[in-house]
C-alpha positions as CSV (number, residue, x, y, z in Angstrom):
1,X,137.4,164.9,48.8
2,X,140.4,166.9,50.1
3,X,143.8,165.3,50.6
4,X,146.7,166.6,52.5
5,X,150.2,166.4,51.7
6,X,153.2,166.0,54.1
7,X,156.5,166.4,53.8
8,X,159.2,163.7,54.4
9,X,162.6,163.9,55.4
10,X,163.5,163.1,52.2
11,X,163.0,165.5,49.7
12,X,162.5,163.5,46.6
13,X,159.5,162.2,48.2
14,X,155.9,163.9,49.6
15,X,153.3,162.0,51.3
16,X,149.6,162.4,50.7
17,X,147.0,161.6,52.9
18,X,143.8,160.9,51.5
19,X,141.6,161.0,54.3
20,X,140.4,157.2,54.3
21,X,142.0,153.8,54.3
22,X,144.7,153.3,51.1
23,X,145.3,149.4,52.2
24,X,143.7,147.6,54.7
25,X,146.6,146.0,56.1
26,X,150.5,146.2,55.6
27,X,152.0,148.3,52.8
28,X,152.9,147.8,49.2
29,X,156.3,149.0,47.2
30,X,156.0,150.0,43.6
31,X,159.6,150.9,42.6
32,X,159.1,151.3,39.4
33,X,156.5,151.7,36.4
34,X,156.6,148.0,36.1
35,X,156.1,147.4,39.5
36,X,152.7,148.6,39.6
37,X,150.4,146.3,37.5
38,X,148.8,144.6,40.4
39,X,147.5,148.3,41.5
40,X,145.3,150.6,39.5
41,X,146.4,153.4,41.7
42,X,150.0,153.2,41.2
43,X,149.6,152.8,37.5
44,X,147.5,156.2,37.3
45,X,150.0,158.1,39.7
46,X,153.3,156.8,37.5
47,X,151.2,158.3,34.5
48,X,152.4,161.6,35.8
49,X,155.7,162.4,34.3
50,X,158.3,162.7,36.4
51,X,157.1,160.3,39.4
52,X,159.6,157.3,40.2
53,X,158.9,155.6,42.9
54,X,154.7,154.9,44.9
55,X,154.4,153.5,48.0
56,X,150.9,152.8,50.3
57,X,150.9,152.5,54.2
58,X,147.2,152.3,55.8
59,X,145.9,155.9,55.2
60,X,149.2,157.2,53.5
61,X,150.8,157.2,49.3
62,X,153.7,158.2,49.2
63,X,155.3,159.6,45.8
64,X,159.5,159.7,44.6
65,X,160.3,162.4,42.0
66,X,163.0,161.9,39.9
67,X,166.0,164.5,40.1
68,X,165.5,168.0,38.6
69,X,161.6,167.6,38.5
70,X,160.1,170.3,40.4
71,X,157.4,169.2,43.1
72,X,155.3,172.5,42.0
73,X,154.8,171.0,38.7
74,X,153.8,167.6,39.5
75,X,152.0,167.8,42.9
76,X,148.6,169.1,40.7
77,X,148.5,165.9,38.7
78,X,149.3,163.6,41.1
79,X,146.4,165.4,43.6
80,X,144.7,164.7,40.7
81,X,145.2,161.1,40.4
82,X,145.0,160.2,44.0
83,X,141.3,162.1,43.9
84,X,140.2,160.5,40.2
85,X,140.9,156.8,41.7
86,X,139.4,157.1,44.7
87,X,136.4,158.3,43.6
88,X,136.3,155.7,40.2
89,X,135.9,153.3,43.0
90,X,138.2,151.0,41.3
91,X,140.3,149.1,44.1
92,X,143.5,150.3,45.3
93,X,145.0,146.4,44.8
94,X,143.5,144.5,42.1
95,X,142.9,140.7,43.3
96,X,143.0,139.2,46.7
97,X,146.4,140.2,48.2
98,X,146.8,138.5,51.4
99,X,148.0,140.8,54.6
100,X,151.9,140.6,55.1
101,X,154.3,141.5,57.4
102,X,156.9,142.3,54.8
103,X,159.2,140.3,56.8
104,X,161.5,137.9,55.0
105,X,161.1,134.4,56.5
106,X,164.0,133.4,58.9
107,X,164.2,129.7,60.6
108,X,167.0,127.7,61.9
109,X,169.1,128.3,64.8
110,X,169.1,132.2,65.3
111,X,164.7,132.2,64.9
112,X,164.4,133.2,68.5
113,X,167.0,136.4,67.9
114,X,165.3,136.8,64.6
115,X,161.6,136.5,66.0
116,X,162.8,139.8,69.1
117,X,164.4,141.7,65.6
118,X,160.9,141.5,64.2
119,X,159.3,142.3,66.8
120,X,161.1,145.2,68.1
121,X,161.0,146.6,64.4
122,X,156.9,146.0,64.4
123,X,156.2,148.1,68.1
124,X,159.5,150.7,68.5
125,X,160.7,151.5,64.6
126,X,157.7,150.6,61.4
127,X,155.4,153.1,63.3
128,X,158.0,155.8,63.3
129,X,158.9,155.6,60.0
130,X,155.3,155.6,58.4
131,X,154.9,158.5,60.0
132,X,157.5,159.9,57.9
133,X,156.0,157.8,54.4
134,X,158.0,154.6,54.8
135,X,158.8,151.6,55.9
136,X,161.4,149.2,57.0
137,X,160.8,145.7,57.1
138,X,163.6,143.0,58.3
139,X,165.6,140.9,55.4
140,X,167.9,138.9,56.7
141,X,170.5,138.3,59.9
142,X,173.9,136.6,59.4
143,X,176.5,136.6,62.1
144,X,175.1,139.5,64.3
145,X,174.3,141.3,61.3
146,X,170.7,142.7,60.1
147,X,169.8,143.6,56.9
148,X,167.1,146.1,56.8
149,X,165.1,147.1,53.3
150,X,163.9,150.6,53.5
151,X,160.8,151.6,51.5
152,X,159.1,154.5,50.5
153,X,160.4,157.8,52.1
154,X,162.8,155.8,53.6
155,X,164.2,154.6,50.5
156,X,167.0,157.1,49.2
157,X,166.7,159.5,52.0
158,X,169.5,161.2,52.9
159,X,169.2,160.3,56.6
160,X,168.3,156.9,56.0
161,X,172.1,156.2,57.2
162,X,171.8,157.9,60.4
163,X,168.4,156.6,61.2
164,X,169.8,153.1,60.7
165,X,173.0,153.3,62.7
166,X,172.2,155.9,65.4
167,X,168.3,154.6,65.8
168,X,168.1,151.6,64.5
169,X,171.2,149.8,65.0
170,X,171.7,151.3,69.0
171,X,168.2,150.0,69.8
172,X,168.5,146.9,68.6
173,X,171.7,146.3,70.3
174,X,170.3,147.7,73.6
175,X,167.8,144.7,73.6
176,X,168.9,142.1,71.6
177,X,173.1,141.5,72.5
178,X,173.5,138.9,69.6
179,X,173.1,142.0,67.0
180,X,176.7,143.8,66.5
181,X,175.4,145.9,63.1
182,X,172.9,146.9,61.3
183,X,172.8,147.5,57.3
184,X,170.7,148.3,54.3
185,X,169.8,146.2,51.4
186,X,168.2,147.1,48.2
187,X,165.6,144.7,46.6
């Protein structure tokens, strides 16, 4: 098995490819240690001192260091990890997790503006962004305003801000008028 790394955008974070499918469909978030019980992955790649934060995409885990640990010191182990669970043959998810969007649920009057948001985020922005080792999924809209959660890579990246407002934010006012602003939330 030989799997590739990638940098991100956000240097706290390298992504490692694998070469077959991490989850079948949507993504997963592990922000922490105790996050990751549901996934015997996760829980072997947060063995490796120093690792923070594990997120999957499709064909994609991406790994958070914490401040002032060196990737050349951890990237062995968590090679390591990655190449000891996929070859245990031990799922990536333990149980039957059902496919999600990662979309929060929105109904009532705005569902139609909400419904374009989602949409727009699915085909022009989520495929951008995994190609980067993250993901943004839609949390809420109130008064013109959407609230984005950024994942993975995406998640403490120091262009997160510009990606939101000068990406994000003009292209979703280009096609949806009703949106004045867009802004992050944490989970």
């Amino acid at each position: 098995m030989f799997i590739q790394t990638e940098s991100t955008p956000n240097p706290a974070t390298l992504k490692f490819l694998p070469g077959q499918t991490v989850l079948e469909a949507g993504t997963a978030d592990f922000p922490n240690p105790d996050s990751s019980g549901k996934s015997p992955l996760a829980t072997r790649i947060f063995a490796v001192d120093g690792v923070t934060g594990v997120f999957f995409g499709n064909d994609f885990v991406t790994v958070t260091k914490a401040d002032g640990v060196d990737w050349d010191h951890i990237k062995p182990a968590i090679l390591g990890a990655v190449m000891e669970h996929f070859q245990s043959g031990q799922p990536v998810m333990e149980g039957n997790q059902p496919a999600a969007s990662g979309h929060a649920e929105h109904s009532g009057e705005d569902a139609e503006v909400v419904s374009q948001i989602k949409e727009l985020l699915d085909s022009r922005v989520r495929p951008a962004v995994a190609q980067d080792g993250g993901d943004i999924t839609f949390h809420g809209f109130d008064h013109g305003v959407v609230y984005l959660h950024m994942q993975g890579a995406c998640a403490g990246c120091p262009s997160s801000t510009l990606t939101l407002k000068m990406g994000i934010e003009n292209l979703l006012r280009h096609y949806i008028p009703e949106v004045t602003e867009v802004r992050p939330v944490a989970v």
